[in-house]
N, C-alpha and C positions, 0 to 999 in steps of 0.2 A: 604814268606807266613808262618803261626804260626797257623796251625790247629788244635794243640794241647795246650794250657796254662801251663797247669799242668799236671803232670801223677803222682799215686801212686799207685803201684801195678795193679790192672787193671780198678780200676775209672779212669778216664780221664773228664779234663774239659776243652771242644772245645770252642774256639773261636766264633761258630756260635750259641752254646746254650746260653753263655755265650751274647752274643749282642741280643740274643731273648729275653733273661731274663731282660735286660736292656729296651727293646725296650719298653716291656709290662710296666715296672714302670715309665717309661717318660711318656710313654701315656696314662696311668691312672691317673699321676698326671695330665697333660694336661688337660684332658679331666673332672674329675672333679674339676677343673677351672675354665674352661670354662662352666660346667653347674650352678655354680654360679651367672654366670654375667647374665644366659638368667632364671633365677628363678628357677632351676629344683635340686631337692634335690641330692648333688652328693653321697649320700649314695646309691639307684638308680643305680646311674652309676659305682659306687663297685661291686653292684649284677651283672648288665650286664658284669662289666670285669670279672667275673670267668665264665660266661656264654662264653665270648671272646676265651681268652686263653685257655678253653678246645677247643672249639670247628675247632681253626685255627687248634692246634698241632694235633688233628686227621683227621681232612681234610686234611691236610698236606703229615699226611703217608697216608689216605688212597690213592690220589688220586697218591701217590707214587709208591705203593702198585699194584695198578689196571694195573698203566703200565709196572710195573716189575712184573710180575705173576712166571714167569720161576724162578727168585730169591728166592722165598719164597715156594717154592715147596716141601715137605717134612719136615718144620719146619715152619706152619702157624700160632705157637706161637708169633713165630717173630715179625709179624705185626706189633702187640702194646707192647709186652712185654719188657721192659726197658735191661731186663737182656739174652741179644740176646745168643741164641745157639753155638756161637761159644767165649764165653767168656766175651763179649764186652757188655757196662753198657751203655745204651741209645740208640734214634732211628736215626740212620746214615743216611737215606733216607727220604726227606720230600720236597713235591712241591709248594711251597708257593701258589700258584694260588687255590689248591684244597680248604686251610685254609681260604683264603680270602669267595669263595662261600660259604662254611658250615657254615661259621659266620655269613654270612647277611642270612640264611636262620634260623637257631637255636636260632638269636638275633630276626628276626623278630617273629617267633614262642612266645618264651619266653614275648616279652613285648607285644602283644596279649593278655595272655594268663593272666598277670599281669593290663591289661587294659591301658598301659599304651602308648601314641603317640610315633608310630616308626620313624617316619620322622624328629622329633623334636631330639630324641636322638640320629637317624643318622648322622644329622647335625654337633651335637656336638661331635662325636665318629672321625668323617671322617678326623680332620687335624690330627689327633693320627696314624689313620694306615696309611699316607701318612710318617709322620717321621717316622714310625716303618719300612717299607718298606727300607728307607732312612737307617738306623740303622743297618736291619738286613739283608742286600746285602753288607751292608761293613763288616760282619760277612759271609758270604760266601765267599768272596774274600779272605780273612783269613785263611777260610777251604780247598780253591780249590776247590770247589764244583760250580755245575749251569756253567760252564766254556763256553768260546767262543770256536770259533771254528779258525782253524790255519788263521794267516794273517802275511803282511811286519813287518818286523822287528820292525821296528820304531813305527808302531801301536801297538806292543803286547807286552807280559809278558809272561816268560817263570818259569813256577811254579815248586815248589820242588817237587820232585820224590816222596815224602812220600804223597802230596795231590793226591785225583782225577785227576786233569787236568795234574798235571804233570808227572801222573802213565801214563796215558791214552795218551798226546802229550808229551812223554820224550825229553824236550831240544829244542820243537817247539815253537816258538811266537805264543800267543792266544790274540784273542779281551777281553780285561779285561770287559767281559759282567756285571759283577756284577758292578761294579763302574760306569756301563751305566744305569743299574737298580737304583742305590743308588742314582744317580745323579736325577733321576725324580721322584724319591720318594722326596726327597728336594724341589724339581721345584715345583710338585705339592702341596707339603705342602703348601709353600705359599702362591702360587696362588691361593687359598683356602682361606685362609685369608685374602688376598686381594678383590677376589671375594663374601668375607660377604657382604660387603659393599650395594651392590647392592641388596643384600636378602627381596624377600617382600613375599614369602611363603614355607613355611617347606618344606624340600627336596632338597633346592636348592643347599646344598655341596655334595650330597649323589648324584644329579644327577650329576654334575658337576667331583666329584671323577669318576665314572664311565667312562665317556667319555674321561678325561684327562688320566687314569692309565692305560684301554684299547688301547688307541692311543699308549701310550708310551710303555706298554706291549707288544703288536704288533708290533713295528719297532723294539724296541731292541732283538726281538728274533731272530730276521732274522741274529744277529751273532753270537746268542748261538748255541752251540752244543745241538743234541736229538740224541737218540735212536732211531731206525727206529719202535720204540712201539709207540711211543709217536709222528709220524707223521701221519695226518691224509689224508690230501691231496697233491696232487701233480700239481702243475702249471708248466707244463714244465721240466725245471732243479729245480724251485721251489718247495719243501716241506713246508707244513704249519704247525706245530706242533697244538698238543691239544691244549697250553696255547692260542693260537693266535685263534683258534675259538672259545673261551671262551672271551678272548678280546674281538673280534667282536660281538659278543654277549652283553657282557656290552656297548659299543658305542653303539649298538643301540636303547637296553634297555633305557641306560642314555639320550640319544636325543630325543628317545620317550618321554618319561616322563617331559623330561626339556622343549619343544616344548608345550606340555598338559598342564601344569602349567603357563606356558607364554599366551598361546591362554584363558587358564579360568580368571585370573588376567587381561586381555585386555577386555572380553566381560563383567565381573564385571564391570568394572572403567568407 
């Protein structure tokens, strides 16, 4: 693992900011692309991506933030502040789940507010954070961060001691959870693309991400490691973490909705 790229003096350039930063120019390029082909001026979709990339990176720490409270106790500068209290240039803690929510609420906000159809430029936004997804879990893996939890040999990876996961399991095989995550972030991409095809009313990737990334969010946490903050409920021996009733949440949102557009498109025709 190479959580670190570079270091000079106490700037550091990780690995996971480093594939975020990557993640956002593929997907902007992507994305205004794609809103070429369906008519939509990709200037438009420049202004939404800085509406994006603010919006994930502070959803991000905040919903980081909310489940580590103890952490930030005595130095709530920290939160957002780049230039952390104990010397360190950037924000070390960030939940990707939190960024995904704050975005579709700030993006929907924002083109509202611009007059402009949210469903149309959802569509065209949604196979971007499916590769971003894809991008920046292979940049976790990198950092040790988001780590599984211990398993057989043969299934796991055993991370350097300088990362999280292998500060925290020294010398234990872990479920390589991020390369589970990266992997459906690809899947989804796709299948995204593929499922255009069939497209005969706005919404229909935007419903379609939801259900797929929710699905996939939800099983693959079942072999990441949480903090017992960060568990909401308890099934048994089962723990359900926050991200996973947030999953569920979008599966049902996205079924709602994609069920609603299918039943209005049948009694139209």
């Amino acid at each position: 693992m190479h959580p670190v790229i570079f270091r000079m003096g106490s700037f550091e350039l990780r690995s996971y900011g480093l594939l975020l930063a990557i993640s956002f120019l593929v997907g902007i390029f992507m994305a205004t692309k794609r809103a070429k082909k369906k008519n939509v001026d990709p200037n438009k979709i420049m202004d939404l991506s800085v509406i994006i990339i603010i919006s994930s990176i502070v959803g991000s720490r905040l919903l980081y933030v909310l489940a580590h409270l103890d952490e930030f106790k005595g130095h709530w500068l920290d939160t957002f502040n780049p230039f952390q209290s104990n010397g360190q240039i950037g924000l070390a803690g960030l939940t990707l789940l939190g960024g995904v929510v704050l975005t579709f609420i700030t993006g929907y906000i924002y083109l509202r507010m611009k007059k402009l159809p949210f469903l149309i430029f959802a569509d065209i936004v949604m196979p971007s954070v499916a590769f971003g997804i894809f991008l920046t879990r292979i940049g976790c893996y990198l950092n040790g961060c988001c780590f599984g939890v211990p398993c057989a040999p043969h299934w796991g990876v055993v991370f350097h001691p300088e990362s999280a996961a292998g500060n925290f399991y020294q010398g234990i095989p872990l479920y390589p959870a991020q390369l589970y995550s990266s992997a459906y972030g690809l899947v989804i991409f796709f299948l995204l693309l593929w499922l255009e095809r069939w497209q005969k009313a706005d919404g229909f990737l935007l419903y379609w991400f939801l259900i797929l990334y929710g699905i996939s969010r939800f099983t693959v946490d079942f072999f990441r490691y949480y903090e017992s903050s960060m568990v909401f409920m308890r099934i048994g021996e089962i723990g359900l973490s926050v991200n996973q009733g947030i999953s569920l949440l979008f599966m049902l949102v996205g079924a709602f909705f994609l069920i609603r557009s299918y039943l209005k498109q049948r009694s139209v025709g």
